[in-house]
C-alpha positions as CSV (number, residue, x, y, z in Angstrom):
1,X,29.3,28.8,19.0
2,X,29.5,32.1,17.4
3,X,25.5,33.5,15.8
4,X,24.9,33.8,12.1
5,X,25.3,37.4,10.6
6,X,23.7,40.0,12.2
7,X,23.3,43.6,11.2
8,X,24.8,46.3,14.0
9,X,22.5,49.4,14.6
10,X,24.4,52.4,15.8
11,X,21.9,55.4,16.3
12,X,23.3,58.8,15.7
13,X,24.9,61.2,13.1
14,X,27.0,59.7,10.1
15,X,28.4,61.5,7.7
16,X,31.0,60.1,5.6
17,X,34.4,61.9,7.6
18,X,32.8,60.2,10.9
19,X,32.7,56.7,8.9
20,X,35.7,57.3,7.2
21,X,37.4,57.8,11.3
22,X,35.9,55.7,13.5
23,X,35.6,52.7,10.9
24,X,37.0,53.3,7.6
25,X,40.7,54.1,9.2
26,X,40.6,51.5,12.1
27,X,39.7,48.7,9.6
28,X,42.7,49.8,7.4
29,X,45.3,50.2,10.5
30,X,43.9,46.6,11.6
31,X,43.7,44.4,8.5
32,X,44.1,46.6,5.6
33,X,41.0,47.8,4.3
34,X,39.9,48.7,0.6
35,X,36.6,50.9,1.1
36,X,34.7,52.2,-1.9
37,X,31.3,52.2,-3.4
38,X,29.1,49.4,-2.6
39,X,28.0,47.1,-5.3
40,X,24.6,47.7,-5.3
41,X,22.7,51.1,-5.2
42,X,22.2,51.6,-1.5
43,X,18.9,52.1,0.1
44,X,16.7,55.4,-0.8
45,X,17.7,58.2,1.6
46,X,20.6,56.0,2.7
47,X,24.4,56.7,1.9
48,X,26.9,53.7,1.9
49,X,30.1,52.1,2.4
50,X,31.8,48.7,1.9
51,X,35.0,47.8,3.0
52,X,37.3,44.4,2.1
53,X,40.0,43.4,3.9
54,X,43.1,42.0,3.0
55,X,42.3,38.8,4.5
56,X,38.8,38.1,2.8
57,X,36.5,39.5,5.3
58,X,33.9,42.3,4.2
59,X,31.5,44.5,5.6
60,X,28.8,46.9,4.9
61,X,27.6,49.9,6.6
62,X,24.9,52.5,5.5
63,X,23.8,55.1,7.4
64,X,20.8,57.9,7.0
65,X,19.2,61.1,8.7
66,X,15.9,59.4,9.9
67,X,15.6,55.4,10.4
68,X,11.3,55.8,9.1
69,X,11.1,51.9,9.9
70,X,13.2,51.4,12.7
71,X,13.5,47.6,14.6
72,X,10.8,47.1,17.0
73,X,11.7,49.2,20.6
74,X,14.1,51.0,19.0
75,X,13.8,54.7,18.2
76,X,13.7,56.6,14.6
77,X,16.2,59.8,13.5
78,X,19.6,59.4,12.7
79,X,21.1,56.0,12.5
80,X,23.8,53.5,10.7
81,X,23.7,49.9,10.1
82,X,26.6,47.4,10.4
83,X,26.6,44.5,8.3
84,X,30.2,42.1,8.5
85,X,32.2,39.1,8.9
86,X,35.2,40.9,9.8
87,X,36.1,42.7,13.3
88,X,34.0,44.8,14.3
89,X,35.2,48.9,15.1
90,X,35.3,49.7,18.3
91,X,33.0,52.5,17.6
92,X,30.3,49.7,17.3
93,X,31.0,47.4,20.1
94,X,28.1,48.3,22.5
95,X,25.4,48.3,19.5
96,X,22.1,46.4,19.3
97,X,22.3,43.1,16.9
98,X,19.1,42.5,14.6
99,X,18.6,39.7,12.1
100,X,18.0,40.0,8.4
101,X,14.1,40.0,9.2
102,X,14.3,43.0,12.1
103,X,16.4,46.1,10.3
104,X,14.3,48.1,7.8
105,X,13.4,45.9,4.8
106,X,15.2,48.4,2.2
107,X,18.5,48.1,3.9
108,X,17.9,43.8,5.0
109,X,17.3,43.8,0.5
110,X,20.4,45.8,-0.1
111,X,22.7,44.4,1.7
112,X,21.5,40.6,0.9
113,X,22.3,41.3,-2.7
114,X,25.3,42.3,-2.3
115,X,26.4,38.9,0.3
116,X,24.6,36.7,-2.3
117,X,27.0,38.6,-5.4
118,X,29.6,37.8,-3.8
119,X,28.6,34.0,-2.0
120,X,27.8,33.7,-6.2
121,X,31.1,34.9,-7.1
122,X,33.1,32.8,-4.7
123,X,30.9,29.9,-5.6
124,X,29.4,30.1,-8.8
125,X,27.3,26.8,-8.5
126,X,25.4,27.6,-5.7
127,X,23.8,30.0,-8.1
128,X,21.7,27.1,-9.4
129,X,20.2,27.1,-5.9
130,X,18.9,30.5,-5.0
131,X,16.9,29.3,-1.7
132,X,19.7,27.5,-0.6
133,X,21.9,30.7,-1.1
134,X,19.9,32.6,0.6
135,X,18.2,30.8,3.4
136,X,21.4,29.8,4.7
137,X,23.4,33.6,3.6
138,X,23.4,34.1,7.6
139,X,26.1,31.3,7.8
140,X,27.4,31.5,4.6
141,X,29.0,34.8,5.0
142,X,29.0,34.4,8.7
143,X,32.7,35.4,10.5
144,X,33.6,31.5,11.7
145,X,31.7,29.1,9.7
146,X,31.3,30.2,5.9
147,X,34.0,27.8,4.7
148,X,32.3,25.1,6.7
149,X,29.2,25.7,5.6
150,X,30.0,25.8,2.2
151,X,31.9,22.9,2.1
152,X,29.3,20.8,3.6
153,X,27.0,21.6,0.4
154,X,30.1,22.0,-2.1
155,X,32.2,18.4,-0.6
156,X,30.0,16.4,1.3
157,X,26.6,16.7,-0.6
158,X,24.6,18.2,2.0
159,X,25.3,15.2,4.3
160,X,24.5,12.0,2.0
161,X,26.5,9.0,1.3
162,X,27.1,8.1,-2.4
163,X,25.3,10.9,-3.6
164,X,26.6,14.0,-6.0
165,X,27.0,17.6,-4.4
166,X,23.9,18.5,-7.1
167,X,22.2,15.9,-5.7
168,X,22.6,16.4,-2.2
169,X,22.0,20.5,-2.9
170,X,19.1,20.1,-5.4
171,X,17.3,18.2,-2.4
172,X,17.9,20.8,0.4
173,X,16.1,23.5,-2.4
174,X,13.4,21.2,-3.1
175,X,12.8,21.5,1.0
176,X,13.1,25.0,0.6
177,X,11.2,26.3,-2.4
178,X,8.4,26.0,-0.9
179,X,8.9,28.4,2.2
180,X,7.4,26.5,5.3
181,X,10.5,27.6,7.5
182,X,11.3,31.0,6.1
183,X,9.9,32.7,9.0
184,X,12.5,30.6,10.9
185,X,15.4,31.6,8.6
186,X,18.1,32.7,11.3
187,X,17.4,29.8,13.9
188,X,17.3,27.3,11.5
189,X,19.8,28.7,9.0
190,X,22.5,29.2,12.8
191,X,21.6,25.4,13.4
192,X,23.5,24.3,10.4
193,X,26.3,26.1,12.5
194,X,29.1,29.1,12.6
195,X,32.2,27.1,13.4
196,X,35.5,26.8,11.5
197,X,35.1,23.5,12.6
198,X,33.8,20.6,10.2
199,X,31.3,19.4,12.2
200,X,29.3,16.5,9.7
201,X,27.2,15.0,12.4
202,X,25.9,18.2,13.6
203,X,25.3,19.7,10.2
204,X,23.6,16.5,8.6
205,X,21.6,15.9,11.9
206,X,20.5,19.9,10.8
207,X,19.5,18.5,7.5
208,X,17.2,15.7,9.1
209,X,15.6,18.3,11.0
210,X,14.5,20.1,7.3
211,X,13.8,16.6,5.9
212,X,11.3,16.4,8.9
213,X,9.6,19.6,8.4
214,X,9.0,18.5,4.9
215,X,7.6,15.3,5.4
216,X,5.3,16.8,8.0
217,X,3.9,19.8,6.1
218,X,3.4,17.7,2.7
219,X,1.4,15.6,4.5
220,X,-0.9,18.3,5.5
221,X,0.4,19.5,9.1
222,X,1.4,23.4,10.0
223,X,5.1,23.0,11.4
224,X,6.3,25.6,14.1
225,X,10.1,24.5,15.0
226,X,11.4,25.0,18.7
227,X,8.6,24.2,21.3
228,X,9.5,24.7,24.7
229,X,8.1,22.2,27.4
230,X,7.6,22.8,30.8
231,X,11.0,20.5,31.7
232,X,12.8,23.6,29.8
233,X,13.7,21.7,27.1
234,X,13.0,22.7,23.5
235,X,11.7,19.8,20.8
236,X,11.8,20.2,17.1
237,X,8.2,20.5,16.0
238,X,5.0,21.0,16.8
239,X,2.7,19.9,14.0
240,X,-0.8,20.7,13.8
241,X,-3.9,19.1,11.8
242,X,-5.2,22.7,10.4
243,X,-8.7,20.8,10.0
244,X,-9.0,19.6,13.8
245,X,-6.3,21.6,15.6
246,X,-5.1,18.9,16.9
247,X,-1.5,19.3,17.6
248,X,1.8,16.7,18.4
249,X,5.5,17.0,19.3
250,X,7.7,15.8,17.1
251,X,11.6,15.4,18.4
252,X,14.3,14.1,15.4
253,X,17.5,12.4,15.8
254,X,20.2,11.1,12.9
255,X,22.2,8.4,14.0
256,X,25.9,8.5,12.5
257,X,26.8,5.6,9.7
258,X,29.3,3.1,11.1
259,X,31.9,4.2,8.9
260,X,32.2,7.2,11.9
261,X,31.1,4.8,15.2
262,X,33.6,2.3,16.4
263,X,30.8,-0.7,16.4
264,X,30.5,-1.5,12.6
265,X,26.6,-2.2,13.0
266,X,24.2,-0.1,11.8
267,X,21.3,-1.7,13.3
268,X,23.3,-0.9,17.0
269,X,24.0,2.4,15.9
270,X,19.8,3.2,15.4
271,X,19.6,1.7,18.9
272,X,22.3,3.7,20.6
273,X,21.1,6.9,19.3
274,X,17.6,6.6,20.3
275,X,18.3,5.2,23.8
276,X,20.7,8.5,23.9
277,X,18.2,10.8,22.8
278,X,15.6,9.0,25.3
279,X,17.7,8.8,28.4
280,X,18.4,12.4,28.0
281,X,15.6,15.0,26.3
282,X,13.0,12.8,25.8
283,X,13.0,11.4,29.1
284,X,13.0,15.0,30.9
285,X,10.1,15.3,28.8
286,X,7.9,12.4,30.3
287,X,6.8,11.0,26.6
288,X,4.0,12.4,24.6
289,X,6.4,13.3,21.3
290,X,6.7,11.4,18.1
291,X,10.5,10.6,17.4
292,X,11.6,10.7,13.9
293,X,15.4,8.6,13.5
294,X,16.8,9.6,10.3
295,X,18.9,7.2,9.0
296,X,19.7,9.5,5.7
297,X,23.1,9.3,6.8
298,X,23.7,5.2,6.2
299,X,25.0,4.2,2.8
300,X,22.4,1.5,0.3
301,X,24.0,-1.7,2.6
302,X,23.4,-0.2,6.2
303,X,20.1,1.2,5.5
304,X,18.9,-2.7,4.0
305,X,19.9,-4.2,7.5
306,X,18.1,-1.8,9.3
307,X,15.3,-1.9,7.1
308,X,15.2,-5.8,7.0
309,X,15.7,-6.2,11.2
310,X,13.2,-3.0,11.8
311,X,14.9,-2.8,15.1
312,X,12.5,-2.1,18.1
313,X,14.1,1.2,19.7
314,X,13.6,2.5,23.2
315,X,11.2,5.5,22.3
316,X,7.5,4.8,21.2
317,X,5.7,6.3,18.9
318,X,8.5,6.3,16.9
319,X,9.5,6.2,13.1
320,X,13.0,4.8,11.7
321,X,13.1,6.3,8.2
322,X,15.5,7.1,5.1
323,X,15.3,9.7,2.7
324,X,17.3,9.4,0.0
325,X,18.3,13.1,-2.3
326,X,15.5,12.3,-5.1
327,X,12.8,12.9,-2.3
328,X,11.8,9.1,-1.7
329,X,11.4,8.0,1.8
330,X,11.2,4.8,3.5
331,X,10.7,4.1,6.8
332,X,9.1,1.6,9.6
333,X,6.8,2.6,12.3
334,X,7.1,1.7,16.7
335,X,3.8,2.6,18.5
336,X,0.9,4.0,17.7
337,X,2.1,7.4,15.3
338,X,-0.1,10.1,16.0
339,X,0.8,11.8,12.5
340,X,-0.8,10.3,9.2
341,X,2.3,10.3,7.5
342,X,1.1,7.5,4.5
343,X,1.6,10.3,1.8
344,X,4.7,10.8,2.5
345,X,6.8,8.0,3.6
346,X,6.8,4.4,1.8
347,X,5.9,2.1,4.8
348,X,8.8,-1.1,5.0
349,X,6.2,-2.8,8.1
């Protein structure tokens, strides 16, 4: 799978005859390329570029005399910086990537305004949701997957049955606004994926993973996302009591609704995900984490089955829940849950 945008850092002299050569005129001869002014003012002491393509792509570059803040391990003087979803000039190939967090915050500001003008101005909606514009700008201007991505929020309401794409978007801000995974952007932004593929499963299986965080840090836990084991696994979360230190693993899985399984049960589809999650991650693991099976996915009827039969599942502790776009959260409890989550969820058991 290709990475979210990342910026290129070329060190050396730029001047606008050597942009104009080694990427201006490449670009054009390629894909036809309009360069002019950028959009925005470019960073102080910077000079800049932006060039659109004939097929949609764009890209950035800026370039100054002395990088003052350069990326840690890299050195200062004269450098550019690549920003794109196009192809990239062979000038560039052998460059160092940085995220939006790594490259000098005047040039990350700069060129983030000008991908969320024009996310905005290709889809003027999402500019009722400016943390879901720009948490996820990575893939949303990303080379393979910002139709996908954009789709999944604009067609399929961020991955919920029944429910209206303001709905399904106005939830994924709520789990934003308050910024407990913003020092995560890129990983968990690139999780939600950079195919040209429409991959729902994946992409609302990404959304249970943010539904999860939430849950975890309203009730009162510090969430770090991505903790590697000893078996050299990574699991979700690690959420800590900030009064006791005490600390738990916390994996998450979404079982698909039937309407995309070829058994038409949904209480076999909560026990077919978990076994498959168990016999595989969880089982290299040898136990200790708290599974969370997000049944968002399942439509009013499917979630009442599973709700009424409270399947057991082969994973304990473990939590069968259902969060709905308005924030409310049901869910039924295996084992004995290390995490207090009564704030947050309304028990079914």
């Amino acid at each position: 799978m290709a990475q979210p945008l990342r910026f290129r850092r070329a060190p050396g002299g730029w001047d606008l005859g050597r942009v104009r050569s080694r990427i201006e005129r490449p670009l054009d001869d390629n894909l036809g390329a309009a360069a002019g002014d950028p959009w925005f003012a470019p960073p102080p002491a910077y000079e800049a570029r932006r060039f659109d393509m004939d097929d949609g792509s764009m890209a950035l570059f800026c370039w100054t005399d002395d990088d003052s803040d350069p990326p840690a391990g890299a050195g200062g003087g004269p450098v550019g910086y690549w920003l794109g979803n196009t192809e990239t000039p062979s000038e560039l190939w052998r460059t160092e990537k940085y995220g939006f967090d790594e490259v000098p915050y005047p040039v990350s500001r700069w060129a983030q305004r000008e991908l969320l003008a024009e996310l905005h101005d290709d889809e003027p909606w999402l500019a009722d949701y400016p943390h879901v514009s720009w948490f996820f700008l990575p893939v949303f201007c990303s080379k393979d997957g910002s139709s996908t991505t954009r789709a999944f929020f604009r067609d399929h309401a961020a991955g919920f049955p029944d429910a209206t794409r303001e709905e399904g978007t106005g939830y994924v801000e709520s789990l934003l606004r308050p910024g407990i995974l913003d020092d995560y952007r890129e990983t968990m932004a690139g999780k939600l994926g950079t195919s040209t593929s429409m991959d729902l499963v994946r992409m609302s299986a990404t959304i249970a993973e943010f539904t999860a965080a939430s849950l975890l840090s309203r009730a009162g836990y510090e969430v770090t996302p991505e903790i590697e084991v000893t078996t050299g696994h990574s699991l979700d979360f690690r959420a800590a009591d900030p009064d006791t230190g005490a600390a738990s693993l916390v994996e998450v899985t979404r079982p698909q609704p039937v309407a995309m399984r070829s058994a038409n049960d949904p209480v076999a589809a909560v026990r077919d995900t978990v076994e498959t999650k168990t016999s595989g991650q969880l089982e290299a693991h040898g136990g200790g984490a708290t599974l969370l099976v997000d049944c968002s996915s399942f439509p009013d009827d499917d979630w009442a089955r599973v709700r009424s039969a409270k399947p057991a599942v082969r994973h304990k502790p473990a939590i069968v829940l259902r969060t709905r776009p308005d924030g409310r959260t049901e869910g039924y409890r295996k084992g004995s849950i290390p995490l207090d989550l009564s704030a947050v969820i309304e028990w079914v058991d």
